[in-house]
C-alpha positions as CSV (number, residue, x, y, z in Angstrom):
1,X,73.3,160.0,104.6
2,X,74.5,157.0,106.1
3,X,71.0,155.7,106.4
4,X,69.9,156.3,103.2
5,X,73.1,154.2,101.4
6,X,72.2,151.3,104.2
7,X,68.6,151.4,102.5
8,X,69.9,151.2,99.4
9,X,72.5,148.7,99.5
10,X,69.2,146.6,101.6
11,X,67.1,147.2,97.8
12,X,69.5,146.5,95.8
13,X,70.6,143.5,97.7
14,X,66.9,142.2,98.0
15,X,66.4,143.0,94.5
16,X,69.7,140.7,93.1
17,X,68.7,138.0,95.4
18,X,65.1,137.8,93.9
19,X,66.1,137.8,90.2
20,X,69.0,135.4,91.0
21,X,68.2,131.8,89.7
22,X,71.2,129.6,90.4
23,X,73.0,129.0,93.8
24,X,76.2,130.1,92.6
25,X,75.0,133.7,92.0
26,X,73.3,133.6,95.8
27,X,76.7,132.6,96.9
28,X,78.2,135.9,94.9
29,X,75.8,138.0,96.5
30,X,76.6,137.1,99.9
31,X,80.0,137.6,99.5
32,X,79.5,140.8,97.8
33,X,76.9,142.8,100.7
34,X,77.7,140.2,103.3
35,X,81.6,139.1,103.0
36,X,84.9,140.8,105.1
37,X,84.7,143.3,102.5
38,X,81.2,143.4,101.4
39,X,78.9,146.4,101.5
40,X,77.3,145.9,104.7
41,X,80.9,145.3,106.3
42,X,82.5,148.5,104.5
43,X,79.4,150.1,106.7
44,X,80.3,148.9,109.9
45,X,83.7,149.8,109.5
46,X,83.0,153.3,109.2
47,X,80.7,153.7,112.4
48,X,83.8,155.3,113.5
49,X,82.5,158.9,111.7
50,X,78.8,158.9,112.7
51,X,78.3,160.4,116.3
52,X,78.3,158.6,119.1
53,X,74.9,158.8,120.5
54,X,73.7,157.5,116.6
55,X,75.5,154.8,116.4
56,X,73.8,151.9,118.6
57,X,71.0,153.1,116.3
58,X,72.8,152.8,112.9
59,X,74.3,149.5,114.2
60,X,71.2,148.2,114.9
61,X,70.1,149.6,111.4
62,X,72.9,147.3,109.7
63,X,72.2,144.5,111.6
64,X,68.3,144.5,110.4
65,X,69.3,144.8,107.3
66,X,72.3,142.2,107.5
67,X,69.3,139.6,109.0
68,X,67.0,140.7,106.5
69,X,69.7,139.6,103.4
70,X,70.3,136.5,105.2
71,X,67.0,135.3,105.5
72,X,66.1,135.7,102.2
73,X,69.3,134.5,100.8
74,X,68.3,131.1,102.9
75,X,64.8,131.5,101.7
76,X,66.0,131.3,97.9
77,X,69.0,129.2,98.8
78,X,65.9,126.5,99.7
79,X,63.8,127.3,96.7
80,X,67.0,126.9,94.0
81,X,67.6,123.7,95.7
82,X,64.5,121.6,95.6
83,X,64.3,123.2,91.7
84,X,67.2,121.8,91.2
85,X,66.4,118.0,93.2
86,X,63.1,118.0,90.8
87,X,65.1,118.5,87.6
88,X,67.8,115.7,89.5
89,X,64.9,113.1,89.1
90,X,63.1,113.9,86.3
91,X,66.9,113.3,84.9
92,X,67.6,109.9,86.8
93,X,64.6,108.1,86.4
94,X,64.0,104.6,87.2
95,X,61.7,102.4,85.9
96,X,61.0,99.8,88.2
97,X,59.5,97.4,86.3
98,X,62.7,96.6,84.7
99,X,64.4,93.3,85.8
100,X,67.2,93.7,88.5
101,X,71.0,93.1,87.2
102,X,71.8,89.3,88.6
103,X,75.3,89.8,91.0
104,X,76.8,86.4,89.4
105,X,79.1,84.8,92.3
106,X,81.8,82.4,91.2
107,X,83.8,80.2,92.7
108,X,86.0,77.5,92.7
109,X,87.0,75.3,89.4
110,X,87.0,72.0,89.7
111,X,90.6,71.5,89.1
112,X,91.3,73.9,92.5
113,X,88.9,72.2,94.4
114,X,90.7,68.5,93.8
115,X,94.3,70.1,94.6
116,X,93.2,71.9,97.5
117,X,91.5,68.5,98.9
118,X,94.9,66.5,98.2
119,X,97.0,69.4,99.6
120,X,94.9,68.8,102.5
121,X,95.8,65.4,102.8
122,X,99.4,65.4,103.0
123,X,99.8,68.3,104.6
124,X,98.1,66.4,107.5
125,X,100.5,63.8,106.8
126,X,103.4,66.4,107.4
127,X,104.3,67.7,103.8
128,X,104.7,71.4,102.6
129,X,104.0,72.9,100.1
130,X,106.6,74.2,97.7
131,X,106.3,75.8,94.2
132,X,109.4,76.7,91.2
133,X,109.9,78.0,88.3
134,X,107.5,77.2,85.0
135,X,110.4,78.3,82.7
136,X,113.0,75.8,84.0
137,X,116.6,75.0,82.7
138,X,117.0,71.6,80.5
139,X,119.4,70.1,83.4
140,X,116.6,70.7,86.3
141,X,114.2,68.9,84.0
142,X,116.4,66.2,82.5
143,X,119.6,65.8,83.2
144,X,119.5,66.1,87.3
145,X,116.6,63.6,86.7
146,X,118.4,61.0,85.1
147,X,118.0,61.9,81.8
148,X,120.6,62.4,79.8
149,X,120.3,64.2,76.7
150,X,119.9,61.4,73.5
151,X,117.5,59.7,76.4
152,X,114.3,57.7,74.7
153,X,112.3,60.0,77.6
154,X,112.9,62.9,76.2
155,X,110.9,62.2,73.0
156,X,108.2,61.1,75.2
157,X,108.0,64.5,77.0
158,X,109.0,67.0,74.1
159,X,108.0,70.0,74.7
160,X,108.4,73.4,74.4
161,X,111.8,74.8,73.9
162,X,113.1,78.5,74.5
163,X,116.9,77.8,73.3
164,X,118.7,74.7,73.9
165,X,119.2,75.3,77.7
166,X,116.0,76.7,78.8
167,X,111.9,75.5,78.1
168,X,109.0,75.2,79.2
169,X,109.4,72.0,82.1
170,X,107.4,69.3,81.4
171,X,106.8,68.0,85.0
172,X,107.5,69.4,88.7
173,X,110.1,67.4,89.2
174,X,112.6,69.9,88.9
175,X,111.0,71.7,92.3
176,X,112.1,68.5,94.1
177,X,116.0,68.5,92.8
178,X,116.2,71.9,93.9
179,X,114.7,71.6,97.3
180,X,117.3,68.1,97.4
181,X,120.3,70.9,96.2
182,X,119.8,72.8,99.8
183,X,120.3,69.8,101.2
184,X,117.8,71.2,104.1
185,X,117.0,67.4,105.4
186,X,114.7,65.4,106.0
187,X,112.3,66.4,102.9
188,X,108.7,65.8,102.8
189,X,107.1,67.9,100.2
190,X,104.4,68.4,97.7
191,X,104.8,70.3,94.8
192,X,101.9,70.9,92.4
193,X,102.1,73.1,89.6
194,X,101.4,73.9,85.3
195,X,103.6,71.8,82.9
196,X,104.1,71.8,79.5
197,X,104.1,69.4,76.6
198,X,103.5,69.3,72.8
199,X,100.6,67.0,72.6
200,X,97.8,67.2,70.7
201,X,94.5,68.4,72.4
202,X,92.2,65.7,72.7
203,X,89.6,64.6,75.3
204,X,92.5,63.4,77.6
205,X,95.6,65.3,76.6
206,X,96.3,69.1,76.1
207,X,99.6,71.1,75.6
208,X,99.2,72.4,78.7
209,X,98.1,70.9,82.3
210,X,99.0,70.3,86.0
211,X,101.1,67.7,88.0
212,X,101.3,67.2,91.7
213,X,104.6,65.6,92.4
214,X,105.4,64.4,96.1
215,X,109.4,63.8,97.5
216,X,110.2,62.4,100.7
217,X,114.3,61.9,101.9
218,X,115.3,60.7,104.7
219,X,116.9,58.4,106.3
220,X,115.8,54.5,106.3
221,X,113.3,55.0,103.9
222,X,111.7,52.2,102.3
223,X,109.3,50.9,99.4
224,X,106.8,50.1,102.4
225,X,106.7,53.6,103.1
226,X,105.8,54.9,99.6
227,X,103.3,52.1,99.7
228,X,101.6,52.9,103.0
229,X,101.7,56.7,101.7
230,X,100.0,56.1,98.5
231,X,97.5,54.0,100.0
232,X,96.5,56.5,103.0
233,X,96.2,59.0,100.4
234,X,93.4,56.8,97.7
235,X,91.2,56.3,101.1
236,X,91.6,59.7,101.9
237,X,90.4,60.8,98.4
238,X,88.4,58.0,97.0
239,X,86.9,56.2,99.8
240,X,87.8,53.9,102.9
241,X,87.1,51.0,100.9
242,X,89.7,51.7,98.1
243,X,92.6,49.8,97.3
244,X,95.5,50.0,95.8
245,X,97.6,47.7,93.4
246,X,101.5,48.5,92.4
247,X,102.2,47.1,88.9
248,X,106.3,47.4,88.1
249,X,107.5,50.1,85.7
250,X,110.6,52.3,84.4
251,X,111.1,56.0,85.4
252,X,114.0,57.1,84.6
253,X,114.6,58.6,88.0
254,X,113.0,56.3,90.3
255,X,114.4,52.5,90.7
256,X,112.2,50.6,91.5
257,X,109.6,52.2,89.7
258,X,105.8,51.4,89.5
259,X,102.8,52.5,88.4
260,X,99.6,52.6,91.0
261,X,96.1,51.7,90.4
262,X,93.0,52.0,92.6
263,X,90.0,49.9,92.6
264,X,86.9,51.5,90.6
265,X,85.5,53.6,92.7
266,X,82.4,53.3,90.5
267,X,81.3,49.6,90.8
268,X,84.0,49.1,93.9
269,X,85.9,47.0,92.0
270,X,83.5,44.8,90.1
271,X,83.9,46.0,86.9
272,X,82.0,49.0,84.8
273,X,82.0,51.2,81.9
274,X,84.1,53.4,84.1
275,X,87.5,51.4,84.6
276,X,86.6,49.3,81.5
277,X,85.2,46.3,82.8
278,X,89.0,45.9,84.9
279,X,87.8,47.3,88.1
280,X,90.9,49.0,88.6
281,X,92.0,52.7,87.6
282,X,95.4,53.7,86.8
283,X,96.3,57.5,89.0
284,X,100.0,57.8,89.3
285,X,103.3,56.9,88.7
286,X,106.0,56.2,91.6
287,X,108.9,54.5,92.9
288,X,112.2,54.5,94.9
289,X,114.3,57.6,94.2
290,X,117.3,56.8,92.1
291,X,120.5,56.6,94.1
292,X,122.0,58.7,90.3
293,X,119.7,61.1,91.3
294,X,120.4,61.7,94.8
295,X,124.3,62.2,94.0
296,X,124.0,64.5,91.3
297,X,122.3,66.8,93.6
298,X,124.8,66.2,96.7
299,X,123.0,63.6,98.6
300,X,124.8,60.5,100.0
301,X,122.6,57.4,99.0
302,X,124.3,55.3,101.5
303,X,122.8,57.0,104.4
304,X,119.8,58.6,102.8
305,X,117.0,57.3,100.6
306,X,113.5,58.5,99.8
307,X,110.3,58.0,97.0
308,X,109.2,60.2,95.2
309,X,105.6,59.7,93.2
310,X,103.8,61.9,90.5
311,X,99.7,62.1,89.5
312,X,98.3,64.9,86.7
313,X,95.6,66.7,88.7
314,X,93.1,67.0,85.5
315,X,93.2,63.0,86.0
316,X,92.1,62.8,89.5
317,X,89.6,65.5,88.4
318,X,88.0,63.3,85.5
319,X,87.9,60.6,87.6
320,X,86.4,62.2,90.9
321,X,84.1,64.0,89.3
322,X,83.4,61.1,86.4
323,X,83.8,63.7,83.2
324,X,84.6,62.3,79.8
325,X,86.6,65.2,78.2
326,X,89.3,66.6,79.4
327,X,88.8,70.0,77.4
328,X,85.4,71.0,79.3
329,X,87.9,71.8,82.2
330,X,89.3,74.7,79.7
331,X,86.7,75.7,78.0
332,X,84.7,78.4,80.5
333,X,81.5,77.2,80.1
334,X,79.7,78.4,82.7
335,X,77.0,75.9,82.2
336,X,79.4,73.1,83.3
337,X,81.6,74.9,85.8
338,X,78.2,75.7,87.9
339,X,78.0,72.2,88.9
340,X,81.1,72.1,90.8
């Protein structure tokens, strides 16, 4: 009797396996005749009621038949499977023929490449590095600079207000009165960074650009050491041959003050459409700090003194790279950023 239901359960198991046309319904079959408590298992476990000298037979019986569900379970297992590979690419065609996608690298703009080259150079000279705030309080950006508030200088650098105490800072300057507040001397630092004023956009001013400002304190410090500075720093960035001429200025929070030029590096000096027939080209502004300035943030200008200079980095940009319009550094065409 026991024979005849393991024959059955073998037809009947042969017969699902045949018909079945998805792997999922193989899977069910297995677990069905071949699982813990399948058919074929529910068999074994009762080997217990045949007699003993039938049941290495019987066993052996199941285990045909076990083997004989396996292999074609496998058998169709393989067959459902490349079925379903063909449908798979007849799906996800390719044509070949069609033009690759271009993997467009960027890199660098041009403004990033000029700051990272000027970091470079003062950092070998022994500055760091220092960033602040973009929304800064009016006193960082005026008052602890020496500008009081009915100051000319303010109209000169309006700009963006967000009450009467806080705005948008219109120069880095504030980064170097509150590294001069910890009082952490000597200070040697470089502090580059997005300012803010309300000028009109035109082909050499925006609303928006970016200053590096440096600041050095210490003791003994001298106008021949701003000079040397500035002038190690134009070789370093616009040749061996460049030099540098100091014409005398007002900054509110430098005294003396000046304002730097470099010879062309165009023509070398000779004169071109460049620096406008002058051979010289205005960069920065610069001067002594203002011993005002170095009390109001708790510095005694009897034993300390210092310079401190400032240069827009979209200038050292236009002129390094010799563009006309300051607005193709803004604008995202790829077209021109390529070149860089």
């Amino acid at each position: 009797m026991e024979s005849n239901r393991l024959k059955q359960i073998k037809e009947e198991a042969l017969k699902q396996i045949e018909a079945s046309n998805a792997l999922d319904k193989l899977n069910e079959i297995r677990i069905n005749y071949l699982g813990k408590k399948g058919e074929l298992t529910s068999l074994l476990k009762g080997m217990k009621d045949i007699k003993a000298e039938e049941r290495p037979k019987f066993g052996q019986m199941v285990n045909e038949a076990r083997q004989a569900i396996e292999d074609m379970l496998e058998e169709s297992k393989k067959k459902l499977m490349q079925v379903a590979r063909e449908e798979q690419l007849k799906l996800e065609v390719i044509d070949v023929t069609l033009p690759a996608k271009k993997n467009n690298v960027g890199h660098r703009h041009p403004n990033m490449i000029t700051l990272e080259e000027v970091e470079r150079i003062f950092i070998g000279m022994g500055y760091e590095v220092v960033e602040g705030p973009e929304v800064e309080y009016a006193y960082y950006n005026f008052e602890a600079l020496n500008i009081p508030e009915n100051h000319p200088a303010r109209d000169e650098q309006d700009t963006f207000y967000i009450d009467d105490k806080i705005l948008l800072r219109t120069q880095t300057s504030p980064v170097q009165v509150r590294m001069m507040e910890k009082k952490k001397l000597p200070i040697r630092i470089l502090a580059p960074g997005r300012v803010y004023r309300s000028d009109e956009v035109d082909a050499t001013h925006s609303p928006c650009f970016h200053q590096i400002e440096g600041l050095v304190i210490d003791k003994n410090i001298t106008f021949a050491d701003l000079k040397g500075t500035l002038q190690e720093f134009a070789k370093e960035l616009f040749g061996p041959q460049t030099k540098v001429k100091f014409r005398p200025h007002h900054f509110p929070f430098t005294e003396p003050s000046a304002e730097v030029d470099v010879t062309c590096f165009k023509c070398g000096g000779k004169g071109c459409r460049m620096c406008k027939g002058s051979g010289w080209i205005e960069i920065l502004g610069c001067g002594m700090v203002h011993p005002r300035v170095l009390e109001m943030s708790g510095i005694d200008p009897e034993e300390y003194s210092g310079f401190a200079f400032g240069v827009g980095l979209e200038r050292i940009t236009l002129l390094k790279y010799e563009i006309d319009d300051m607005r193709l550094l803004y604008e995202n065409d790829v077209r021109f950023l390529k070149q860089f």
